[in-house]
Chimera marker file (.cmm) of the C-alpha trace (Angstrom):
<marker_set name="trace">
<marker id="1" x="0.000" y="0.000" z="0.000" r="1" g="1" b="0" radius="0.5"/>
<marker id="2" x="1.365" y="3.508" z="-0.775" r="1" g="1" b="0" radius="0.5"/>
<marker id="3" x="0.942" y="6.331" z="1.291" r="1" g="1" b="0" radius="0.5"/>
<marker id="4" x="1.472" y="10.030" z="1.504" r="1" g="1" b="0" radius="0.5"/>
<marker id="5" x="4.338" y="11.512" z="3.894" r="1" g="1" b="0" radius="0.5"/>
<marker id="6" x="2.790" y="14.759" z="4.422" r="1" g="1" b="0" radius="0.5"/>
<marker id="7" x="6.193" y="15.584" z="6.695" r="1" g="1" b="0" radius="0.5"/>
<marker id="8" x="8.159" y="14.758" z="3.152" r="1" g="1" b="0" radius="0.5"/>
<marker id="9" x="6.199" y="17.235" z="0.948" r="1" g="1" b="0" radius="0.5"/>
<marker id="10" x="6.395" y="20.183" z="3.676" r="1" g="1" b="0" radius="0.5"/>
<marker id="11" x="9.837" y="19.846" z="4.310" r="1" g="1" b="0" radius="0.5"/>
<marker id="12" x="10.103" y="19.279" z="0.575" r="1" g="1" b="0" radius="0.5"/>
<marker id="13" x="8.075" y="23.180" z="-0.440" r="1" g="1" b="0" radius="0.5"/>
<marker id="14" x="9.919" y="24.650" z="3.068" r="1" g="1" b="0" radius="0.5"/>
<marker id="15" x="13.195" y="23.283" z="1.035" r="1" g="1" b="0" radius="0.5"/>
<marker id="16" x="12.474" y="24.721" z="-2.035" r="1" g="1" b="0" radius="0.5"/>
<marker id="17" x="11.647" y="28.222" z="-1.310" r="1" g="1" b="0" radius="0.5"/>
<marker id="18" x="15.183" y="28.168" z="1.022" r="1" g="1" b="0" radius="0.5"/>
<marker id="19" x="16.985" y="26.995" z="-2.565" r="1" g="1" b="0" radius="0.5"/>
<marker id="20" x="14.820" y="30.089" z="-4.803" r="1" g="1" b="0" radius="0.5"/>
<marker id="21" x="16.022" y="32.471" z="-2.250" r="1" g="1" b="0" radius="0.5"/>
<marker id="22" x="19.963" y="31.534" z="-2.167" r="1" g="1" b="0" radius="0.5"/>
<marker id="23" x="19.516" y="31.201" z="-6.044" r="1" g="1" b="0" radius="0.5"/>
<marker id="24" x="17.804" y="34.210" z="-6.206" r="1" g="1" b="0" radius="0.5"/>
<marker id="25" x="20.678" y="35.921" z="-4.283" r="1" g="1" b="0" radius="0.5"/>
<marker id="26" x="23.442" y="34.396" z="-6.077" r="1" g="1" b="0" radius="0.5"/>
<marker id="27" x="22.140" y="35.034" z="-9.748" r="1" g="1" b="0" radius="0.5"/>
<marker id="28" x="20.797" y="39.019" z="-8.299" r="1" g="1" b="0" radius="0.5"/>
<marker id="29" x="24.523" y="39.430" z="-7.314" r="1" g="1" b="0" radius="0.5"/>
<marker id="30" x="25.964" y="38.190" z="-10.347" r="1" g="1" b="0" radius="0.5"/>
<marker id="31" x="24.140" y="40.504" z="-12.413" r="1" g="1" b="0" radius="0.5"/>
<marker id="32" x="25.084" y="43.154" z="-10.749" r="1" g="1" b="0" radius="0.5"/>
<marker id="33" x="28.406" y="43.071" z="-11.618" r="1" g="1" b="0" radius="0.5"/>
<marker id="34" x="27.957" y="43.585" z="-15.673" r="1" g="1" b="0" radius="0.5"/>
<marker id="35" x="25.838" y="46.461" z="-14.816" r="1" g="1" b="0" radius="0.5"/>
<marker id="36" x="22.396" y="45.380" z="-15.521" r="1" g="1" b="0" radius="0.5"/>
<marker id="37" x="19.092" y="47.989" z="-15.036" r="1" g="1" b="0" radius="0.5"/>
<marker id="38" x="16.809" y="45.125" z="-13.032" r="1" g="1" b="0" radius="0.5"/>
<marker id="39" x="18.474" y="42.529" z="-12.476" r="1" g="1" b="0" radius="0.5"/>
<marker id="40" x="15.683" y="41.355" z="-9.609" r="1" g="1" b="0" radius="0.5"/>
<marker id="41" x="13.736" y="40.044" z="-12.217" r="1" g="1" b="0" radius="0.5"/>
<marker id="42" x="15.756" y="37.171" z="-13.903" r="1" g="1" b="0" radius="0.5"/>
<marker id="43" x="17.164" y="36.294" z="-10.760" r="1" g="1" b="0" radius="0.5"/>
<marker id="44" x="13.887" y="35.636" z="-9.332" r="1" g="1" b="0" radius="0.5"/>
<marker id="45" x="12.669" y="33.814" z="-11.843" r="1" g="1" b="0" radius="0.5"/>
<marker id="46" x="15.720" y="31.431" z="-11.703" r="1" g="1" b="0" radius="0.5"/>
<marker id="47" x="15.521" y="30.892" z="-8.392" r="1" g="1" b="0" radius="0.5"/>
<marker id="48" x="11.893" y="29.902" z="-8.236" r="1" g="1" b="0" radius="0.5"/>
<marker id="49" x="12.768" y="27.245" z="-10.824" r="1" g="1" b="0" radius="0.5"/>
<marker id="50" x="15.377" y="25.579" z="-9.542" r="1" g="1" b="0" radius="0.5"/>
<marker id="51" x="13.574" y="25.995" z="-6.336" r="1" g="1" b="0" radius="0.5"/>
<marker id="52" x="10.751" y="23.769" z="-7.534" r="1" g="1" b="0" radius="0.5"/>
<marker id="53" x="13.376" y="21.400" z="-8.313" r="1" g="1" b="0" radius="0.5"/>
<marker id="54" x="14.752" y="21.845" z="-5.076" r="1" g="1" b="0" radius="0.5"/>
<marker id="55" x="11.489" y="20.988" z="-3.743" r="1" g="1" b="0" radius="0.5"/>
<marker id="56" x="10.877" y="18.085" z="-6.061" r="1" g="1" b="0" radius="0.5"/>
<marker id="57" x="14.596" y="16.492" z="-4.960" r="1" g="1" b="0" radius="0.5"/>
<marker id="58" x="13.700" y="17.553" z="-1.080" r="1" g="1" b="0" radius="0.5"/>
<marker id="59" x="10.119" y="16.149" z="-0.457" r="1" g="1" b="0" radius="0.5"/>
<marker id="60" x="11.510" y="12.597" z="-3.018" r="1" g="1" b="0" radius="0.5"/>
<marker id="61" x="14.862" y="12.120" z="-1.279" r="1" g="1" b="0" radius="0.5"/>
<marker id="62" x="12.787" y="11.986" z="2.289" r="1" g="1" b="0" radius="0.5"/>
<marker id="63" x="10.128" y="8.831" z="1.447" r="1" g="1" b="0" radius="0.5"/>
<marker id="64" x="9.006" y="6.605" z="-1.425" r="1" g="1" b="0" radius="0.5"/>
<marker id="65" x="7.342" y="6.881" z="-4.086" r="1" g="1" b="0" radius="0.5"/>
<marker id="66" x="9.688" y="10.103" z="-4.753" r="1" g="1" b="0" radius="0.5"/>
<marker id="67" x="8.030" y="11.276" z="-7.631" r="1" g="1" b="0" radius="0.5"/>
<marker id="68" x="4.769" y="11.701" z="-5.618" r="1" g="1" b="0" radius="0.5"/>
<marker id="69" x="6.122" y="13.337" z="-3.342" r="1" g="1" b="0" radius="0.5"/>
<marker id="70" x="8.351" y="15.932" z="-5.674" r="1" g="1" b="0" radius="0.5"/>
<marker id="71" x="5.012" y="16.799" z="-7.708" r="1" g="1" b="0" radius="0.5"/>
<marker id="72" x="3.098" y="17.226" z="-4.486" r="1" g="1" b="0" radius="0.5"/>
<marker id="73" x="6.143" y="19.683" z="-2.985" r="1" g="1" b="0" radius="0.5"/>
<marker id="74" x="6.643" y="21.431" z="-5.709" r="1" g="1" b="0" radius="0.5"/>
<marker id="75" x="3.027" y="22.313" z="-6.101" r="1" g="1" b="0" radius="0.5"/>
<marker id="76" x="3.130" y="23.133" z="-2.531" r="1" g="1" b="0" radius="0.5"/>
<marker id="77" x="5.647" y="25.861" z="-3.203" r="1" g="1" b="0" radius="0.5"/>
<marker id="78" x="4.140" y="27.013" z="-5.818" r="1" g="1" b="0" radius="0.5"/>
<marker id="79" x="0.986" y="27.784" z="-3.633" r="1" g="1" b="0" radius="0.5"/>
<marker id="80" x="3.655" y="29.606" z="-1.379" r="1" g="1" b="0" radius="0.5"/>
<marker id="81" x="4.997" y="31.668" z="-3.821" r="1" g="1" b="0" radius="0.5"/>
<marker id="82" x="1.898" y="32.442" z="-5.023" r="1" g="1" b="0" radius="0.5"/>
<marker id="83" x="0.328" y="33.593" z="-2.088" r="1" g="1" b="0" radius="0.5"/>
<marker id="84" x="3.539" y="35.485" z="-1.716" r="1" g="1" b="0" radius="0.5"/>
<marker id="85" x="2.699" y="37.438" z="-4.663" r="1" g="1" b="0" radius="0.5"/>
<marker id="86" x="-0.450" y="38.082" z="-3.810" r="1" g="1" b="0" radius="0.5"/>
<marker id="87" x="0.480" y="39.275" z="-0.796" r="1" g="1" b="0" radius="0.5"/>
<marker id="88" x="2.743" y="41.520" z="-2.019" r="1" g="1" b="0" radius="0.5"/>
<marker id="89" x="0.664" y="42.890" z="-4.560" r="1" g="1" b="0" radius="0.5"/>
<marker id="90" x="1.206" y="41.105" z="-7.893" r="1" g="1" b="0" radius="0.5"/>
<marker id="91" x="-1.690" y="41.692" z="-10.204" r="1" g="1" b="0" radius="0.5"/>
<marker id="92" x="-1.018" y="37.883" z="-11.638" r="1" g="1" b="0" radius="0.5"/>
<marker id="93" x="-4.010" y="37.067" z="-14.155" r="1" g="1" b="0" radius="0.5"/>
<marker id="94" x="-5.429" y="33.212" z="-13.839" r="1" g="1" b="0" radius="0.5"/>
<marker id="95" x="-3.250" y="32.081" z="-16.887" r="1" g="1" b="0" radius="0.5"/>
<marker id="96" x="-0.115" y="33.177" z="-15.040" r="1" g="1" b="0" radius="0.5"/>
<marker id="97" x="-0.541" y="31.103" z="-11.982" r="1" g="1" b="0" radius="0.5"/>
<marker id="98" x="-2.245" y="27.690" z="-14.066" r="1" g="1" b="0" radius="0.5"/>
<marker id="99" x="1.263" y="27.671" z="-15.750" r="1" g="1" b="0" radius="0.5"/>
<marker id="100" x="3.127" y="28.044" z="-12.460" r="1" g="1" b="0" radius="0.5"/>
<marker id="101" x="1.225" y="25.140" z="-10.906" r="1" g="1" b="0" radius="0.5"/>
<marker id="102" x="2.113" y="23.415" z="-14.235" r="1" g="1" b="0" radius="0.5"/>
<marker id="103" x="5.495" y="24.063" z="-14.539" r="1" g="1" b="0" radius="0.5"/>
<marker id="104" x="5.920" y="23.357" z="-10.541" r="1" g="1" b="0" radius="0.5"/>
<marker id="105" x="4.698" y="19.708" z="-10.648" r="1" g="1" b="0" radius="0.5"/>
<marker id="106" x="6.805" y="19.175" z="-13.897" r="1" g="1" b="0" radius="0.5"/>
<marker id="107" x="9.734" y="20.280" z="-12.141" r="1" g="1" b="0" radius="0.5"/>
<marker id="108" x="8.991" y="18.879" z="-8.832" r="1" g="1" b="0" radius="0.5"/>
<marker id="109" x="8.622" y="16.095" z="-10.406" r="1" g="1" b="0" radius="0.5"/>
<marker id="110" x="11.785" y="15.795" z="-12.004" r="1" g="1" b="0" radius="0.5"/>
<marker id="111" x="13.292" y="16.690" z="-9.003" r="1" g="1" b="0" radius="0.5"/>
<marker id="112" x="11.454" y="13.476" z="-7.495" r="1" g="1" b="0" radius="0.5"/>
<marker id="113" x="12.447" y="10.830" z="-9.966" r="1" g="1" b="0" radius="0.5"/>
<marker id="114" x="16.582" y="12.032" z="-9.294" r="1" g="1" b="0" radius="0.5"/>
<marker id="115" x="15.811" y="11.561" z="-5.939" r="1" g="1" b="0" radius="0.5"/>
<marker id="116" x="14.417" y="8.659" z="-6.435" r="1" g="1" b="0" radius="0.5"/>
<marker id="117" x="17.693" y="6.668" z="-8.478" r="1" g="1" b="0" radius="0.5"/>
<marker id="118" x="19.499" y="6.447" z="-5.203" r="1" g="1" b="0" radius="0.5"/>
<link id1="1" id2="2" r="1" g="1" b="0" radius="0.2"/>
<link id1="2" id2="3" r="1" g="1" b="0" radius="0.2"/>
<link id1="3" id2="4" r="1" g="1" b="0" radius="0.2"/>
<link id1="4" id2="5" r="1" g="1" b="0" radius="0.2"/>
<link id1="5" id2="6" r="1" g="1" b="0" radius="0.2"/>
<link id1="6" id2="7" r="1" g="1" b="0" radius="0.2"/>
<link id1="7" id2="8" r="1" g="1" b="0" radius="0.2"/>
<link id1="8" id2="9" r="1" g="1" b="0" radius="0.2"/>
<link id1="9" id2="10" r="1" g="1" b="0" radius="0.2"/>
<link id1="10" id2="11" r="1" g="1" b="0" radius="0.2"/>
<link id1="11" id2="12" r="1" g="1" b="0" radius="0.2"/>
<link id1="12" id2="13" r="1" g="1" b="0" radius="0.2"/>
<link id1="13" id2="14" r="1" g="1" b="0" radius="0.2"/>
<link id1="14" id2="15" r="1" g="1" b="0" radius="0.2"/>
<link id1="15" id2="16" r="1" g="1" b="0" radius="0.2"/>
<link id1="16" id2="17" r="1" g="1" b="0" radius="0.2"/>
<link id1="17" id2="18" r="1" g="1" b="0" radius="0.2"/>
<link id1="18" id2="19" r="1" g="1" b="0" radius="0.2"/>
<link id1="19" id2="20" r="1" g="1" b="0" radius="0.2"/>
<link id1="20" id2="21" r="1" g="1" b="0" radius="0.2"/>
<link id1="21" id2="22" r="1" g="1" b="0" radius="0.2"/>
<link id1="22" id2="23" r="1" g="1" b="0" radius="0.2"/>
<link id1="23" id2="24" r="1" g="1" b="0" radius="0.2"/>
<link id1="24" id2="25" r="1" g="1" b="0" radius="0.2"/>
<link id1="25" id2="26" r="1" g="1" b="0" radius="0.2"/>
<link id1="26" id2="27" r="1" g="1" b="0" radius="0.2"/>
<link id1="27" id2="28" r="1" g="1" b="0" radius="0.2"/>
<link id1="28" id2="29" r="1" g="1" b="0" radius="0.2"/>
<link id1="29" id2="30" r="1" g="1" b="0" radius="0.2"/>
<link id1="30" id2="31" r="1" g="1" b="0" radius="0.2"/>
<link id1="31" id2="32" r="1" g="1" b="0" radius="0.2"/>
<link id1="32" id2="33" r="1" g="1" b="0" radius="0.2"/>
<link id1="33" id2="34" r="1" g="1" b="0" radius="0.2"/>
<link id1="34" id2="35" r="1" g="1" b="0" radius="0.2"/>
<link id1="35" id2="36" r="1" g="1" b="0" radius="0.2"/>
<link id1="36" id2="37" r="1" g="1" b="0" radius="0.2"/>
<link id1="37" id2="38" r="1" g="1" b="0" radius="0.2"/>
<link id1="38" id2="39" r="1" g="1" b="0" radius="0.2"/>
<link id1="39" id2="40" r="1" g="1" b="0" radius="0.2"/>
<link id1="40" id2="41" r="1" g="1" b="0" radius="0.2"/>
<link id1="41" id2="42" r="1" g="1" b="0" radius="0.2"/>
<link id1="42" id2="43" r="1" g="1" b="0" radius="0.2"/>
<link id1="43" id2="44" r="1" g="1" b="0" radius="0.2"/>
<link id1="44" id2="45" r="1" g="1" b="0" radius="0.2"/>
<link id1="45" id2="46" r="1" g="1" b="0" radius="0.2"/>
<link id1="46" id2="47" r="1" g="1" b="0" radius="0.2"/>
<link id1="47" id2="48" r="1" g="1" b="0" radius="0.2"/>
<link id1="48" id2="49" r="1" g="1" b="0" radius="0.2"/>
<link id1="49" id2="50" r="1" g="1" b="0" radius="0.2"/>
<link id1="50" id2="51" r="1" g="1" b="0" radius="0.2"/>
<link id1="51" id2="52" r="1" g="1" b="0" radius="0.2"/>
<link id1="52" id2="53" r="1" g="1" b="0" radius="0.2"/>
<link id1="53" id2="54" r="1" g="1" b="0" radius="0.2"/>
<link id1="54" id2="55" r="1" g="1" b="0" radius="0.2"/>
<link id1="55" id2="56" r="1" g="1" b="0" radius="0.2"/>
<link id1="56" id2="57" r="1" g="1" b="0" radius="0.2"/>
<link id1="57" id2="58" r="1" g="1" b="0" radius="0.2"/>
<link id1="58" id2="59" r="1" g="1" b="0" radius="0.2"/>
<link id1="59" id2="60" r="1" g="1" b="0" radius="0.2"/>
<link id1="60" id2="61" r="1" g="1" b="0" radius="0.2"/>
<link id1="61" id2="62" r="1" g="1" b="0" radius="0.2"/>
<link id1="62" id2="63" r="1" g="1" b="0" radius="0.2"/>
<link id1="63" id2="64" r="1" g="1" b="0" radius="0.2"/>
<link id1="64" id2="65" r="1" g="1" b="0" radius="0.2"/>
<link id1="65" id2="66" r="1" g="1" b="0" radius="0.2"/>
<link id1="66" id2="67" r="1" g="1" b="0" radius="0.2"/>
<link id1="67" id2="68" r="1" g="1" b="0" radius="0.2"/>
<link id1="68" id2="69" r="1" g="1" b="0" radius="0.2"/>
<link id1="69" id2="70" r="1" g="1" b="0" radius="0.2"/>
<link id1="70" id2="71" r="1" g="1" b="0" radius="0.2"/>
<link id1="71" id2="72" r="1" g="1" b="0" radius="0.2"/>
<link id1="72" id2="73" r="1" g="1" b="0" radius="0.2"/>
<link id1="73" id2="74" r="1" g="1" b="0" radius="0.2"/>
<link id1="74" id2="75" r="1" g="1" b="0" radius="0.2"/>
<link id1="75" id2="76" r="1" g="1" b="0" radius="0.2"/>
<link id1="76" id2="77" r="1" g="1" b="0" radius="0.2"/>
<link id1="77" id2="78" r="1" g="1" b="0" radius="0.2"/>
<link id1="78" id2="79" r="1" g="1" b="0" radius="0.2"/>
<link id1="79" id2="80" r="1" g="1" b="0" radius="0.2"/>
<link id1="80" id2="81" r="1" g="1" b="0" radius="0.2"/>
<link id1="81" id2="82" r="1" g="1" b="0" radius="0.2"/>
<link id1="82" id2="83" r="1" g="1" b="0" radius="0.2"/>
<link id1="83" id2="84" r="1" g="1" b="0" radius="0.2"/>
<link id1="84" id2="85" r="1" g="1" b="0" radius="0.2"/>
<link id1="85" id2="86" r="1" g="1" b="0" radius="0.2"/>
<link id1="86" id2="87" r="1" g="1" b="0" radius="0.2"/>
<link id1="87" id2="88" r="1" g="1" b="0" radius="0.2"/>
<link id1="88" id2="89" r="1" g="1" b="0" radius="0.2"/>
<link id1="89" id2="90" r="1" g="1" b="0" radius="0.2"/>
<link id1="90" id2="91" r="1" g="1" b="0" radius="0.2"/>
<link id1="91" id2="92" r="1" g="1" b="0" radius="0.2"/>
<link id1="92" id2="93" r="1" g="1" b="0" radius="0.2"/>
<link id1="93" id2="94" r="1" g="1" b="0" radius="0.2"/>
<link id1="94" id2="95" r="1" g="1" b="0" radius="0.2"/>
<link id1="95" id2="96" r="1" g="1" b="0" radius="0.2"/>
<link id1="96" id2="97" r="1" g="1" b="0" radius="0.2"/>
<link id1="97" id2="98" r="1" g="1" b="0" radius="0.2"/>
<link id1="98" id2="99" r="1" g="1" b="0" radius="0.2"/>
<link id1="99" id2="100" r="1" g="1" b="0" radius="0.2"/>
<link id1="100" id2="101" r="1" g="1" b="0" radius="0.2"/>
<link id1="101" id2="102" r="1" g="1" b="0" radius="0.2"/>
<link id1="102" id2="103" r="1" g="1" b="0" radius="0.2"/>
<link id1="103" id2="104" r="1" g="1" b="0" radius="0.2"/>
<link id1="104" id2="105" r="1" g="1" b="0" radius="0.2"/>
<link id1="105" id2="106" r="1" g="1" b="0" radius="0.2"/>
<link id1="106" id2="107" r="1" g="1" b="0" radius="0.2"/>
<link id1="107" id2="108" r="1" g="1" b="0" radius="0.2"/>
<link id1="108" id2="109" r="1" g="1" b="0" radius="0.2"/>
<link id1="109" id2="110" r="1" g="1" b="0" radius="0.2"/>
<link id1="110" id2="111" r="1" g="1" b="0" radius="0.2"/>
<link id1="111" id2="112" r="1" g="1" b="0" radius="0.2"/>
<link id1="112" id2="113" r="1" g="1" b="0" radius="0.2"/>
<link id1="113" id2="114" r="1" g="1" b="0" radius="0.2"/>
<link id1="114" id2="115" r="1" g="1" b="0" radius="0.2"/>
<link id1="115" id2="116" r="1" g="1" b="0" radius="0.2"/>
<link id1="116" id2="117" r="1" g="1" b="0" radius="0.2"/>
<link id1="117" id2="118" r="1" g="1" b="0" radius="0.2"/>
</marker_set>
């Protein structure tokens, strides 16, 4: 019988917004170097996807079966960074946030089945 480790796929999303923000840092202070106007913007956006990676590998490496879990922690961190943004005052229309669910259980997904090939 399978089961859910609901433990796995918080630490998991906790995990993956920890990675987006030290990614998010890294890249930010990289660009700054060559200059760039707004440099927030890229570096966000590459942080929050190998976070949901992050999240994926996090939530798989804890339990089986790891993909499970990576989907469900990535789409956990997606609902974090979501709510996040509309926190902070992101005007992000429906399409926007369908594709980030999307492209969070894809990734966190991914980031399950590496887990998984221990």
């Amino acid at each position: 019988m399978r089961y859910l480790s609901v433990g796995a796929i918080i630490l998991g999303a906790v995990s993956g917004v920890l990675v987006a923000a030290l990614v998010s840092l890294i890249i930010w202070g990289i660009l700054l170097i060559p200059d760039i106007d707004n440099p927030t913007d890229p570096a966000l956006m590459t942080g929050v996807v190998v976070g949901f990676i992050g999240a994926g590998y996090a939530g798989g490496r804890l339990t089986r079966p790891s993909a499970t879990h990576g989907t469900l922690a990535g789409v956990l961190m997606a609902f974090i960074v979501g709510a996040v943004s509309i926190v902070s005052g992101s005007p992000a229309p429906p399409l926007t946030i369908v594709t980030l669910v999307i492209l969070s259980a894809a990734l966190g997904r991914f980031g399950g089945g590496i887990a998984g090939r221990r």
